[in-house]
C-alpha positions as CSV (number, residue, x, y, z in Angstrom):
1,X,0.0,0.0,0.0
2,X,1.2,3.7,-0.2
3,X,1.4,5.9,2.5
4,X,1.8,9.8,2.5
5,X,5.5,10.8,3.4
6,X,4.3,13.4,5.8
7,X,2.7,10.8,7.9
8,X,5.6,8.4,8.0
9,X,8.2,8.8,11.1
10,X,11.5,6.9,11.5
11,X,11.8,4.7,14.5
12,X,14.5,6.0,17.1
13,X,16.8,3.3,17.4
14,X,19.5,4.1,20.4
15,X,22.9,5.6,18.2
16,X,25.1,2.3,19.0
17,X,22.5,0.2,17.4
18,X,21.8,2.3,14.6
19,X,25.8,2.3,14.0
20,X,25.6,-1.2,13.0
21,X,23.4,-1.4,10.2
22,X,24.8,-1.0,6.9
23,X,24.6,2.0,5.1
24,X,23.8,2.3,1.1
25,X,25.5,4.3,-1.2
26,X,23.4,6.9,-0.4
27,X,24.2,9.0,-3.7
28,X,23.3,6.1,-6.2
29,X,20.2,4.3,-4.3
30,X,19.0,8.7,-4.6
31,X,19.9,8.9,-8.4
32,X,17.8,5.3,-8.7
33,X,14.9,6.6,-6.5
34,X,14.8,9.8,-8.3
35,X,14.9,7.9,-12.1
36,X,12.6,4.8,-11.0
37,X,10.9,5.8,-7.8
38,X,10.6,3.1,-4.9
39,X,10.4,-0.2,-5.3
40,X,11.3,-1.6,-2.3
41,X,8.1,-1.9,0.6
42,X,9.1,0.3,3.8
43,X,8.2,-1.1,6.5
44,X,6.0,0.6,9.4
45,X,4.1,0.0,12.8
46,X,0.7,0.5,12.8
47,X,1.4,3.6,13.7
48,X,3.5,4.5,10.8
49,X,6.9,4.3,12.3
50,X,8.9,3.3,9.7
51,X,11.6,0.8,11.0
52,X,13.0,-0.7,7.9
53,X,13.8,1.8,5.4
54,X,14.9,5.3,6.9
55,X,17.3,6.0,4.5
56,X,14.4,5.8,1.5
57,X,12.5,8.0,3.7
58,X,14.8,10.6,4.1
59,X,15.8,10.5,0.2
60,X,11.5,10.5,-0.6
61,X,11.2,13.5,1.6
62,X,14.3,15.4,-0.3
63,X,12.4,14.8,-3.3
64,X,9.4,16.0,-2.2
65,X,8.1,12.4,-2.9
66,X,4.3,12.7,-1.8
67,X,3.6,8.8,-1.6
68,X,5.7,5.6,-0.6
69,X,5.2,2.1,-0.9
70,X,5.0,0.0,2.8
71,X,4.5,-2.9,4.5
72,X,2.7,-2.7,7.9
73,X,4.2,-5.3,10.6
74,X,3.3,-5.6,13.5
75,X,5.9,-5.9,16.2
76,X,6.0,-5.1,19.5
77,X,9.2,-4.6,21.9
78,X,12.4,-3.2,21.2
79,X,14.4,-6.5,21.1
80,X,11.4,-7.6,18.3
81,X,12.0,-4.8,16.2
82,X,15.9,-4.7,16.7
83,X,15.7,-8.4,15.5
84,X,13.4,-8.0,12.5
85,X,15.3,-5.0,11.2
86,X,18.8,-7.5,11.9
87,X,17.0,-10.5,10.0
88,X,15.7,-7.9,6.9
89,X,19.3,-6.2,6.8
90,X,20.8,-9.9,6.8
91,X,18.7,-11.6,3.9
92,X,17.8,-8.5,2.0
93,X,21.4,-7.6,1.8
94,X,24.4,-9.0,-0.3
95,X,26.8,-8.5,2.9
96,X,30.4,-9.7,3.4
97,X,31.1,-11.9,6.4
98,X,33.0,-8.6,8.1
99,X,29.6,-6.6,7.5
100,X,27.4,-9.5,8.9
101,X,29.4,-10.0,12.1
102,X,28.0,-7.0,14.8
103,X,24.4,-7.9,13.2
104,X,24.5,-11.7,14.3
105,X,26.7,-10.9,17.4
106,X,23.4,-8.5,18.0
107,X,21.2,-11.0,17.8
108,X,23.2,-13.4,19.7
109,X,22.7,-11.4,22.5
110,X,19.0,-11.1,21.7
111,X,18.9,-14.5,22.0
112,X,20.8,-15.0,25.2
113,X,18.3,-12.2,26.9
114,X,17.3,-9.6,24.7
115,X,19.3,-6.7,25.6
116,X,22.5,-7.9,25.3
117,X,23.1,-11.4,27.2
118,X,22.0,-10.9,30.9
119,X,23.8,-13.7,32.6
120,X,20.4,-14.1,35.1
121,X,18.2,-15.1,32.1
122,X,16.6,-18.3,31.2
123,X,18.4,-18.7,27.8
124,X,21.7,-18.0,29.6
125,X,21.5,-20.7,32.1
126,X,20.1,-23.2,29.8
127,X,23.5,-22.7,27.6
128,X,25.5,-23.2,30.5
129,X,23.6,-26.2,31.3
130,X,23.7,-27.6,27.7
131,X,19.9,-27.7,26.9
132,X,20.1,-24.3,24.4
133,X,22.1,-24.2,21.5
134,X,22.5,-20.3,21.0
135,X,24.6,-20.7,18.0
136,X,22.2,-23.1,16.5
137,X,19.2,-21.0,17.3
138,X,20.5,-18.1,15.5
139,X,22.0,-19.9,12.3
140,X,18.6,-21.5,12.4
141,X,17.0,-17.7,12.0
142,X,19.3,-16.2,9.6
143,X,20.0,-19.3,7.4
144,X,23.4,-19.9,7.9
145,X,25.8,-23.0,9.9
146,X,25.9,-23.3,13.6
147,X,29.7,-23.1,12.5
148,X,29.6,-20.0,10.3
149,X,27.4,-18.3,13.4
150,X,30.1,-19.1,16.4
151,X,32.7,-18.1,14.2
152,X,31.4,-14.1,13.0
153,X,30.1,-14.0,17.4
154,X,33.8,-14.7,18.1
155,X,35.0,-12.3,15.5
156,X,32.8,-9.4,16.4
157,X,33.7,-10.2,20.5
158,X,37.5,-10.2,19.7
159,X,37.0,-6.7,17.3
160,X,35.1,-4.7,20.2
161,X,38.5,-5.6,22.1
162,X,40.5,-4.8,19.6
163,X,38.7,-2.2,17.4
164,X,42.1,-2.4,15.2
165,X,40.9,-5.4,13.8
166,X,38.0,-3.7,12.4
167,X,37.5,-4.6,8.7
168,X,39.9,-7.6,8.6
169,X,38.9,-10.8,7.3
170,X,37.2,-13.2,9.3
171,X,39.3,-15.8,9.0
172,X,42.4,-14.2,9.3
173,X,41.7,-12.7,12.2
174,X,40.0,-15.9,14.0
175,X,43.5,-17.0,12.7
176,X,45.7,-14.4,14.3
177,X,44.3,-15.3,17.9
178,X,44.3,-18.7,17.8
179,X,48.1,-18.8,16.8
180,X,48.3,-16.4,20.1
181,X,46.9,-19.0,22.2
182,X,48.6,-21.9,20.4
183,X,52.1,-19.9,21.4
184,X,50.9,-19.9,25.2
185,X,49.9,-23.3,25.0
186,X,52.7,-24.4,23.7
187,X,55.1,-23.2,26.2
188,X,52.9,-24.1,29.2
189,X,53.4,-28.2,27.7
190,X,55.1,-30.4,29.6
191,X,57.2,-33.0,27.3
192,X,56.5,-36.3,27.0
193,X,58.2,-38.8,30.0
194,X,60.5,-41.3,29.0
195,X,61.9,-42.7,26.0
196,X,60.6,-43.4,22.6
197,X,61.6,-46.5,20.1
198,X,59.3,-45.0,17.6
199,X,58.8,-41.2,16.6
200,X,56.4,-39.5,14.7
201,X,57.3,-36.1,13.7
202,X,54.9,-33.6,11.8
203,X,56.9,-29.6,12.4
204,X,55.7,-26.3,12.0
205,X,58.0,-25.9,9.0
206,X,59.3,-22.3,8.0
207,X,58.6,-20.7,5.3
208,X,54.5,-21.3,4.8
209,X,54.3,-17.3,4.6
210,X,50.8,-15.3,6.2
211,X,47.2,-16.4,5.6
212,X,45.6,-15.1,2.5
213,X,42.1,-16.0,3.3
214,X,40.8,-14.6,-0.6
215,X,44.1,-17.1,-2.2
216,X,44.3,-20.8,-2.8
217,X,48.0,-20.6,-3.7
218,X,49.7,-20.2,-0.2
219,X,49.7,-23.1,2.1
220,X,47.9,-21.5,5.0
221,X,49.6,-20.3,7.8
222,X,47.3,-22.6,10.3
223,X,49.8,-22.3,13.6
224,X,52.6,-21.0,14.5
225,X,55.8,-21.8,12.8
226,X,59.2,-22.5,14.0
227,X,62.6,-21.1,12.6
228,X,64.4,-24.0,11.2
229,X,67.2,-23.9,14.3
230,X,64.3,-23.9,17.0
231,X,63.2,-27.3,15.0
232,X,66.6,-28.7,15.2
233,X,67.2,-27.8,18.9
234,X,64.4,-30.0,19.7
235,X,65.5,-32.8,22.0
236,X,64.1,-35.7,21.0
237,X,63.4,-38.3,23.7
238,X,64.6,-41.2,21.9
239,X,65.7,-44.4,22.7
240,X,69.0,-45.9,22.0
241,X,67.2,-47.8,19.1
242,X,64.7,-45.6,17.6
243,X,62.8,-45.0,14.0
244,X,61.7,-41.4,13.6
245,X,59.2,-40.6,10.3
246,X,59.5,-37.4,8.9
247,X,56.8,-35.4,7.8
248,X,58.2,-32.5,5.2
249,X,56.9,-30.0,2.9
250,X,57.9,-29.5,-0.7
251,X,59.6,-26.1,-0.2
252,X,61.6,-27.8,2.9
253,X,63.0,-30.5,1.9
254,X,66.7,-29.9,2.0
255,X,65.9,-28.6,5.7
256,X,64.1,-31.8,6.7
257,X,67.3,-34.0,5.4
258,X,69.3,-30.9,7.6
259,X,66.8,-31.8,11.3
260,X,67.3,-35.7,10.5
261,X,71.2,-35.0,10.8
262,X,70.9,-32.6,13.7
263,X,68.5,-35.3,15.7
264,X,71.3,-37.9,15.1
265,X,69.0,-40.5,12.8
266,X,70.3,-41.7,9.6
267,X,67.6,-41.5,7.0
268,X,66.8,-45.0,5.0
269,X,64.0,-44.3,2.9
270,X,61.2,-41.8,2.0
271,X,57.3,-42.6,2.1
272,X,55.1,-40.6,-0.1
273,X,51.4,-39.9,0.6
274,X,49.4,-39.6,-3.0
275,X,46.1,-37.8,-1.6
276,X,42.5,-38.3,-3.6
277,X,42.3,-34.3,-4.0
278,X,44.8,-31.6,-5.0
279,X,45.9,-29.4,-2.7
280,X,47.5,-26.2,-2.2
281,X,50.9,-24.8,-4.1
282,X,52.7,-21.5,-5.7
283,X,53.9,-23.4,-8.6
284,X,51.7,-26.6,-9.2
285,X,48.8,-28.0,-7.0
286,X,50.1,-30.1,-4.6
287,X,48.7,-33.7,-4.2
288,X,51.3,-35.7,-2.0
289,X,53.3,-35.4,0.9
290,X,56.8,-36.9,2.2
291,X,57.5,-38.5,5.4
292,X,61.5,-39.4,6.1
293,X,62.3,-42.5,7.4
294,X,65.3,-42.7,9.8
295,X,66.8,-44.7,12.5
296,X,69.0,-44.5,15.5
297,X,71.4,-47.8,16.8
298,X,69.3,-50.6,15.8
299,X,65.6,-51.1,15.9
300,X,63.4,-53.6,14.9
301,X,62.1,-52.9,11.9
302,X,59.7,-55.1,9.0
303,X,59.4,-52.7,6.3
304,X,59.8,-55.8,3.1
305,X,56.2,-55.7,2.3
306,X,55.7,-52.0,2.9
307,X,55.4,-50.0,-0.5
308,X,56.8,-46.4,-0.5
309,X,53.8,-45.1,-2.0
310,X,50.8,-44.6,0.2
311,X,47.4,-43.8,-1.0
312,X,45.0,-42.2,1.1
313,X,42.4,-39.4,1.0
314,X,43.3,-36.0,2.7
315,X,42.1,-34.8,5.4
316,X,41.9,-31.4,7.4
317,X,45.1,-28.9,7.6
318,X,48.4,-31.4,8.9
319,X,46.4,-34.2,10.4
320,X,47.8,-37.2,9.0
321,X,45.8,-40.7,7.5
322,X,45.0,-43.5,9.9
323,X,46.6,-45.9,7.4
324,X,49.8,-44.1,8.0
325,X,49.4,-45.4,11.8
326,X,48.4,-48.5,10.9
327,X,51.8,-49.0,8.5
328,X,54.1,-47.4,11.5
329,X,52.7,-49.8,13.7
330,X,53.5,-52.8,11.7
331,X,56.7,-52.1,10.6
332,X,57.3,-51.7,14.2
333,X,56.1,-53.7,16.8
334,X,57.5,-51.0,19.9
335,X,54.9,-50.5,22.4
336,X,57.0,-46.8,23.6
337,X,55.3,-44.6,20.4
338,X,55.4,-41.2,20.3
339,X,53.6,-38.8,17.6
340,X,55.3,-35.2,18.2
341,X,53.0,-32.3,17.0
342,X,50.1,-34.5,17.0
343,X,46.1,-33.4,15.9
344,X,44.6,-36.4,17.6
345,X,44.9,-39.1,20.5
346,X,45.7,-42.8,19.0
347,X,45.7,-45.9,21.5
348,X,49.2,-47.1,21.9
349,X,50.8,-43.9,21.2
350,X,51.8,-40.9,23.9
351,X,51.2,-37.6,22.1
352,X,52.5,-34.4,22.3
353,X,50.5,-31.0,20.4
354,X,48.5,-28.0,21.5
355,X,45.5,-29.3,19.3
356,X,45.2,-33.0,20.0
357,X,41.5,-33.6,20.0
């Protein structure tokens, strides 16, 4: 329906809110309004507050616009109307992650109390005791992954600390922190006690460069790296008789041949890890992985029906295949197994890594 301008008010959204919704180019969307007029519903109270569209309200009114096309809702509350104008912002809008981020952190809080996550309300306590999903509930409302959600609240909570942050990517900013705390972590880990006849090595190689999160061509800079001495200083503890595998990068191979000497292991062989999916790579797409085999003294060792070539799919950033395990473990029957820099906890092996799950 149309409405005359001169009835239509905007609704007075407190400044910090208001701050958060995006603004249009406001000298284009004018130029459209004033060549095709308003296509686009407003939408008012029943009392004619407009509380989605102020900026086509101000434009009508500047040219002297006497009717406007609307959409009477009916809503009632503050947190109501904040959340309707959030959801109409979110799917009316072709918005960037960075853009999206204070609207669902907004609602996140909606959804925790209402007016910004009272830790005495219901929907508070029941995420503390694990029978609300707030995440979920909002993804659910917006139409995007419980994942996607988390990740833009802890984005816009880690911003409002750091307000220099403001307009980085998502990702690499999510990114930045969590090497922060993987540092920290890392230097509060105690080593592993005892000695090893097995070793499983996957470093933080050198060299991987800084996150690009718009690139496929860098390899990610998914933790925190070490310099190539730091990796060789590491004191291994190994047994007398010990087989160490080597997990190294194209770009470091030289270096990984350089640790093996520095640990005192002699390598014998190379293993090669063809993956079912292409990868990442400056020059080509990589697709396969090497892991050095090398010994100490004299360990047990059945490697005659072991073929270099392993094929197995990939899996997320540096976690390694369970068939890789499975061939360690029968080449050598040692019960004293160590995997160094490890993403996950295996029976039989002690492991040592910031992000074992």
């Amino acid at each position: 329906m149309n409405v005359l301008v001169s009835e239509l008010k905007p609704y007075k959204f407190n400044e910090k809110f208001f701050e958060l919704l995006p603004k249009d180019v406001y000298k284009p969307l004018k130029a459209d309004i004033e060549k095709n007029g308003i296509k686009t519903d407003l939408h008012i109270l029943p009392d004619n507050t407009v509380v989605c569209g102020h900026q086509r309200l101000k434009i009508a009114k500047e040219l002297g616009l006497e009717k406007v096309p609307c959409k009477v809702v009916k809503l009632e509350g503050v947190d109501v109307i904040k959340e309707y104008v959030i959801k109409d912002n979110l799917l009316r809008r072709h918005l960037n992650p960075e853009q999206r981020a204070p609207l669902i952190y907004e609602l996140y809080k909606i959804e925790l109390k209402g007016s910004g996550g009272d830790r005495k309300s219901e929907n508070y306590q029941k995420c503390q005791n694990g029978t609300f999903d707030v995440f979920q509930s909002v993804a659910n409302k917006v139409g995007d992954s419980r994942r996607t959600t988390a990740r833009l609240v802890q984005y816009e909570k880690i911003v409002e600390d750091n307000p220099e942050f403001r307009g980085e990517k998502v990702t690499k900013v999510l990114r930045s922190v969590k090497k922060e705390y993987q540092l920290k972590s890392i230097k509060a880990m105690e080593l592993p006690k005892g000695e090893f006849n097995v070793i499983v090595v996957d470093p933080p190689w050198p060299g991987s460069g800084g996150y690009d999160p718009d690139g496929f061509r860098g390899s990610g800079d998914h933790y925190p790296s070490m310099s190539l001495e730091a990796i060789k200083a590491i004191e291994l503890p190994a047994a007398k008789d010990c087989v160490l595998w080597l997990w190294g990068i194209d770009i470091n191979l030289r270096e990984a041949l350089d640790v093996i000497e520095a640990w005192g292991f002699e390598r014998k062989s190379t293993l090669i890890w063809v993956k079912d999916k292409i990868g990442m790579g400056a020059w080509l797409r990589n697709q396969h992985e090497y892991c050095f085999l090398a010994v100490k003294g004299k360990p047990v060792f059945h490697g005659e029906s072991i073929p270099s070539i392993l094929h197995a799919p990939r899996r997320k950033h540096s976690e390694k295949p369970s068939e890789f395990y499975e061939l360690v473990e029968k080449a050598s029957p040692y019960k004293a197994k160590l995997d160094y820099f490890a993403r996950k906890k295996r029976e039989g092996w002690q492991v040592f890594g910031d992000e074992v799950e």
